[in-house]
N, C-alpha and C positions, 0 to 999 in steps of 0.2 A: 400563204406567201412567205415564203422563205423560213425563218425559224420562228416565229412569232405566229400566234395564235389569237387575231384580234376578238376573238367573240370572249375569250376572258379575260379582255384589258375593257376599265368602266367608259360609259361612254356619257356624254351631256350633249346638248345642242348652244354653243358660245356665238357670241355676236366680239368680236374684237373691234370697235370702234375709237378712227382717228379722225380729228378735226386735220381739214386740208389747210394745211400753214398758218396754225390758227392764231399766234399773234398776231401775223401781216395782216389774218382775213378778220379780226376783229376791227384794225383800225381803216380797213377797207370799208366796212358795212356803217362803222360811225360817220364815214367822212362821204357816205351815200356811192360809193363806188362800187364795182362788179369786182368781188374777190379772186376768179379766176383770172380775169382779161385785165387788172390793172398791174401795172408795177410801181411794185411798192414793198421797201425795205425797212423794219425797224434798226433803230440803230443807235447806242449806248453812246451819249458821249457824241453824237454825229458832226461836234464842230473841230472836232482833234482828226488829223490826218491818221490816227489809231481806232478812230474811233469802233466799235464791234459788233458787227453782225448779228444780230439775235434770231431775226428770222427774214421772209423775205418770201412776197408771194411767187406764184408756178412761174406767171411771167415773167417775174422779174430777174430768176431760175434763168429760163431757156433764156432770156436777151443775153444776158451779161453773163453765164456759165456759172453762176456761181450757189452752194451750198447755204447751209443758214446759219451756219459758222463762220464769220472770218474777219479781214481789218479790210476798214476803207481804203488804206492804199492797197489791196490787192484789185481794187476795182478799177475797171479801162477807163475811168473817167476820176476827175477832181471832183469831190462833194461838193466844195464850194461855187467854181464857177461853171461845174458841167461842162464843161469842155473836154478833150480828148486826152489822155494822160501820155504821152510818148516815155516819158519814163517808167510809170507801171505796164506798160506792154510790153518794154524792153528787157526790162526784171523777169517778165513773167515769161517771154520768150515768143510772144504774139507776133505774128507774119499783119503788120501793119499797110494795108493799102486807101485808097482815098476815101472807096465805098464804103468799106469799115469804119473809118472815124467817123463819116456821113451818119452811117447806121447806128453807130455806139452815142453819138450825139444827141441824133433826132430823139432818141430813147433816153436819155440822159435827163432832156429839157421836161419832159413829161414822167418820169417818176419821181416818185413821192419818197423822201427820206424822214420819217416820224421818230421821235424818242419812245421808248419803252412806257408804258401805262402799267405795271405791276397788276397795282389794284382792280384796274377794269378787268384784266385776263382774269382775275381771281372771280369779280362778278357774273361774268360770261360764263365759266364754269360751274358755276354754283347752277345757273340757269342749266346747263346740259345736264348736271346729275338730277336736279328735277324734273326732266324728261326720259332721262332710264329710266327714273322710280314711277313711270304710266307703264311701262314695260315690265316689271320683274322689284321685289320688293331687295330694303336696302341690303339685308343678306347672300341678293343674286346678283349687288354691282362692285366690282372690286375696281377702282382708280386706279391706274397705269401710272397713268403724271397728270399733268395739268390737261391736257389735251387729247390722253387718250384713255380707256378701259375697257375690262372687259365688263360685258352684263352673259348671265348666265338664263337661257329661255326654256330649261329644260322642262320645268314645271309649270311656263307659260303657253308654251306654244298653242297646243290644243284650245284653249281660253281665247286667243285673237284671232286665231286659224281654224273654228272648227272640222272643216268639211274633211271626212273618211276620206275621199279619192286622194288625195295629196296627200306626199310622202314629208317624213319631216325636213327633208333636204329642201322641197319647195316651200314647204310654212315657213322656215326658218330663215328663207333668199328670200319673204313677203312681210315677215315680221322686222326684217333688218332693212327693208325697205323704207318702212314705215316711220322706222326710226330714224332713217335721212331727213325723208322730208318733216318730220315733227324736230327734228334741231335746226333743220333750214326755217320752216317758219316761224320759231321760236328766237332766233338768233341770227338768221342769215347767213350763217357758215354753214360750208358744203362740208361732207364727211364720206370717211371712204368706212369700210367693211370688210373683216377677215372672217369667214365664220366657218363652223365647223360641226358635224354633227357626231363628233370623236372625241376632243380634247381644246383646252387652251394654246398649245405649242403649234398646233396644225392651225389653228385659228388665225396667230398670230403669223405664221410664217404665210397664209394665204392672205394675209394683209399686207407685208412686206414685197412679196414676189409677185403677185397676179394683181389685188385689188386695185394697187394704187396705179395702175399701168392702162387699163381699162374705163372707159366711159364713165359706162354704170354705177363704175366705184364699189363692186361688191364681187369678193369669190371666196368659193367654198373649197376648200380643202380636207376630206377626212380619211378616214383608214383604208377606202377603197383607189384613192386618188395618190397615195405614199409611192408606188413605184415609176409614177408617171411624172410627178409631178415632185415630190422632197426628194426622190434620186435627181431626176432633170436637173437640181439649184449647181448651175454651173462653178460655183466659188462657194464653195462647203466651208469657208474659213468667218463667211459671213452671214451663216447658221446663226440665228438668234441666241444670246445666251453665249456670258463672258468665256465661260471656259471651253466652249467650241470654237471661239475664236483665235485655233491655236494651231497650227498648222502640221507641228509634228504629231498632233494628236490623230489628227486627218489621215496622217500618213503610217503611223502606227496600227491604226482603224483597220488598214487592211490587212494586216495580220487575221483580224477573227473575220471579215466574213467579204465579202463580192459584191460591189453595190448593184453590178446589173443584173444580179441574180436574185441578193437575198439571201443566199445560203451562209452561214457562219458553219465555225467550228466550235465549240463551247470550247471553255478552258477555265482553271482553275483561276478564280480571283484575287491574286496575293497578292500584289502591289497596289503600289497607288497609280502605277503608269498604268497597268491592267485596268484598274476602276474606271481609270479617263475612258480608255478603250473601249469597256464596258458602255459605257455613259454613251460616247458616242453611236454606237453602233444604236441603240434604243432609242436615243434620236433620231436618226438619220432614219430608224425606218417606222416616227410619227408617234413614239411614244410617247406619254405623258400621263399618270397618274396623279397630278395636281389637283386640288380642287377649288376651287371661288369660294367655296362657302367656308376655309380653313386656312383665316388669314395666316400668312407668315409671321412668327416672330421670330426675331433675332436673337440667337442665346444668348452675345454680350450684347451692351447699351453703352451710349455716351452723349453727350452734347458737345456742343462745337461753335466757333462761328471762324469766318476766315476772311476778308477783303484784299483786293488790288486797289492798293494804293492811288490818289490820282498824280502822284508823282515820285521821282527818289526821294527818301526822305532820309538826311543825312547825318543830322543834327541825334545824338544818342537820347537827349532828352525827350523829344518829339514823336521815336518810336517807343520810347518807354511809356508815352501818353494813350498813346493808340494802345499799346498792348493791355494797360490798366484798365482803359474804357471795355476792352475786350472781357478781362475778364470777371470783369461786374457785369456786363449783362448776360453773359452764360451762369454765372453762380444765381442770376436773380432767377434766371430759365428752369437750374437744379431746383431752387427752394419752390417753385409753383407743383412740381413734379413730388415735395416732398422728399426729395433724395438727399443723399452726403457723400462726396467722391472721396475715393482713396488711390487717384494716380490724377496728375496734370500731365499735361504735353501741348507743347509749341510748336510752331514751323513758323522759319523767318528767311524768309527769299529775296535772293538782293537781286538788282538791277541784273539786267542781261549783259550793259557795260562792264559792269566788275569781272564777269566770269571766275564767279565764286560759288562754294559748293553751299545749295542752302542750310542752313541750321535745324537740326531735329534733335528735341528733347525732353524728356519725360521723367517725372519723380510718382513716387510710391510716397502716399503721406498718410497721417492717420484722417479719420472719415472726417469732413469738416465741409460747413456751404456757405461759411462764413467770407463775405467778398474782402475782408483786409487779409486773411490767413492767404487765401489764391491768389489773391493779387500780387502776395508777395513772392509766393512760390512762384510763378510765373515772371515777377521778374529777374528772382537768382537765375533762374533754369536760361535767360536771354543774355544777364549778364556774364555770365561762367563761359558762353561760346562767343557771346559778340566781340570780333576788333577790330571794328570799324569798318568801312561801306555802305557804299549807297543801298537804300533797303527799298523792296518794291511791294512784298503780297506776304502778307503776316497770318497766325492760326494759334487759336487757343480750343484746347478739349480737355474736357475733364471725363472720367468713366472709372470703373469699378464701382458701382454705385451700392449704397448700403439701404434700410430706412432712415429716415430721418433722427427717429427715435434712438438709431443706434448712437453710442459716443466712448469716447475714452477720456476718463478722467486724467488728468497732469498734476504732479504735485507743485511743479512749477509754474503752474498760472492760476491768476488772480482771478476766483469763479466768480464773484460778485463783479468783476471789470465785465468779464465774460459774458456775464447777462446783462446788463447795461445794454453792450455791443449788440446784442440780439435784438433788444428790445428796440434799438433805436432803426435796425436791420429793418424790422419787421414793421417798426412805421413809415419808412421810408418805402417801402415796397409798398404796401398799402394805396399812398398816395400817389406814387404812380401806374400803381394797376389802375385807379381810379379816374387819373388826372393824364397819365401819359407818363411817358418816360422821361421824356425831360423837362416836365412841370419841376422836379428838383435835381440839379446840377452842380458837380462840383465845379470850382472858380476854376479848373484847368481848363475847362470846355471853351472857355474863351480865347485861350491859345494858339497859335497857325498851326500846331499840329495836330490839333484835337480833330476827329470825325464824327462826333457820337453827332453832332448837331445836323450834320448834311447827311448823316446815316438815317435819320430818324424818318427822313424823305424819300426812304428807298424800302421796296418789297424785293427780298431776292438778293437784293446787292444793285438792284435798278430800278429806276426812277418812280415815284407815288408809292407811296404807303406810310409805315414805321418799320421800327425795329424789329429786326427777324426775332418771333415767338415773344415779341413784348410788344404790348397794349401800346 
């Protein structure tokens, strides 16, 4: 089929499994409800007309149009009294008639608006990956996100599937079968299936396009199904995978080859806009030489943390507290990891009122994981660009990472202060890997501007848990 030679491109048997909106359908199945047939939204915050969408079951989907991204006021209805919103329909450009707000109403009074449970969604997963690992051991399941991944069944199938007459297309539609209903009775979330007896890309893209559109909840996509079916995806811009999602690329693409055909022209690979083209084109007709069992790593590395504020905070003092708390628990996050960074960088975003450009910026310093040294470089690096304004959603990263062991001596600092510092560093840290994070506090935390206290209560940056990567 066209320029490609699928019999020596490698092949595996992939299960791409997605939990069906699975934080809605976690707090569906606690609260003893039917995950597909209830509506019900999580929602950040659900007492602020801002408040954010996280997720949001099918029906709650089809009532009210709406994604699992977005703000309460985009919603035809008021959170608080459920009633009819004539203002956000108005915004929105909704053709308002009587039966409508009937409709949006009656549906209004009977969904369910939950806060975020972080923690539970993290429990609930842990339950799912010990249900791929009855399927394929922990080598053959590679985590997506929280709610979805792939398991790889190439070296199972035969072992749950034995029977000769069946091709592995069938074991493979019997073994991901299987696997529905052992997360359903394990957990009570439904799950859909991309699978594939080619590759991961085809797996994933017959998850995206067919599965989730279908009953069953299951399709298979592989190398014999690419012209019918990955030619078919009518909006090529929404090809899985960032850098297909690029439109002149798409358009470029048909320089080397025909998508109803197949046929290409080969050509010399010099550019980088060629490589795109390249890229896509091997795409577009199902390639993928990935493998599960050959985790990614990333050539660079960094840590990070970043919050939206729950308000403008305007007071220069206030974000200087917040940025401090920040970069103490990213330095405590380097020293678990054993690392010493040699670049910080910030980003400090103001109000959407200011209509001001955000703040980005970054120093090169010598290796250090010392939280008074970054704390300070992070506040020159805020100081040097702030001149006032309302601020909304702040970031601190540190990267260039070295060993720990590495260092550069100073003729200008005092080693024995130095070690002291470490030493008291290193107790401190102790006791709250031990005890928690904020078992020891500085006296700012007590401050209105302080977050580390109401952070400690969040997984994620939402509600239940602790501090992202700290005990």
């Amino acid at each position: 089929m066209g320029c490609f030679d699928y019999s020596k491109e490698p092949r595996s048997d992939i299960a791409f499994v997605d939990m069906k909106s699975f934080y809605a359908s976690v707090e569906c199945v606690a609260r003893g409800l039917h995950p597909l047939k209830t509506s019900l939204c999580v929602m950040s915050r659900a007492d602020n007309s801002a408040g954010l969408i996280l997720a949001s079951s099918p029906t709650f989907k089809k009532v009210f149009g709406k994604s699992n991204v977005g703000r309460a006021y985009e919603l035809p209805f008021d959170v608080k009294t459920r009633r009819f919103s004539y203002a956000n329909a108005r915004r929105q450009g909704i053709e308002v008639t009587p039966q409508y707000v009937r409709f949006i109403e009656s549906w209004a009074k009977v969904t369910h608006i939950v806060p975020p449970r972080m923690d539970e969604y993290i429990k609930v997963n842990m339950q799912i990956q010990r249900v791929f690992q009855n399927f394929g051991g922990p080598e053959d399941i590679f985590p997506y996100s929280i709610d979805e991944g792939f398991v790889d069944l190439t070296s199972s199938l035969n072992y749950f599937v034995p029977d000769d007459a069946l091709s592995r297309r069938e074991k493979l539609d019997r073994v991901s079968a299987d696997i529905q209903r052992a997360i359903w009775k394990e957990t009570g979330i439904y799950s859909t299936v991309g699978m594939s007896n080619a590759n991961p890309l085809l797996a994933k893209l017959a998850l995206d396009n067919e599965a989730k559109k279908i009953p069953h909840m299951r399709a298979n996509w592989s190398y014999e199904d690419v012209e019918e079916k990955v030619w078919g995806i009518p909006e090529m811009t929404d090809f899985w995978g960032d850098w297909l999602a690029d439109g002149e690329a798409v358009e470029c693409a048909r320089d080397l080859f025909d998508s109803r055909t197949g046929q290409c022209e080969p050509r010399p690979i010099e550019t980088s806009a060629w490589r795109r083209r390249a890229r896509f084109m091997v795409s577009r007709n199902g390639i993928d030489e990935s493998n599960v069992h050959v985790p990614y790593r990333p050539k660079s590395r960094g840590l990070g943390n970043s919050q939206v504020l729950p308000r403008n905070y305007v007071r220069q003092r206030d974000i200087e507290i917040v940025l401090r708390e920040m970069a103490e628990q990213v330095a405590i996050r380097m020293r678990r990891i054993k690392k010493k960074a040699t670049v910080v960088s910030i980003h400090v975003g103001y109000s959407k009122d200011e209509g001001l450009s955000s703040i980005q910026a970054q120093r090169k310093i010598d290796p250090t994981n010392r939280t008074s040294v970054l704390s300070e470089v992070v506040l020159e690096l805020f100081r040097k660009k702030y001149k006032g304004g309302a601020v909304r959603n702040v970031a601190v990263r540190y990267s260039g990472f070295v060993e720990e062991s590495f260092g550069l001596i100073s003729l200008f600092e005092d080693i024995e202060a130095v070690e002291k510092e470490e030493r008291l560093q290193t107790a401190i840290d102790t006791v709250r890997y031990q005890y928690g994070f904020t078992s020891l506090l500085k006296g700012n935390a007590l401050e209105g501007g302080s977050r580390v206290v109401a952070r400690s209560k969040l997984v994620g940056g939402h509600s239940a848990g602790g501090l992202d990567g700290l005990k």
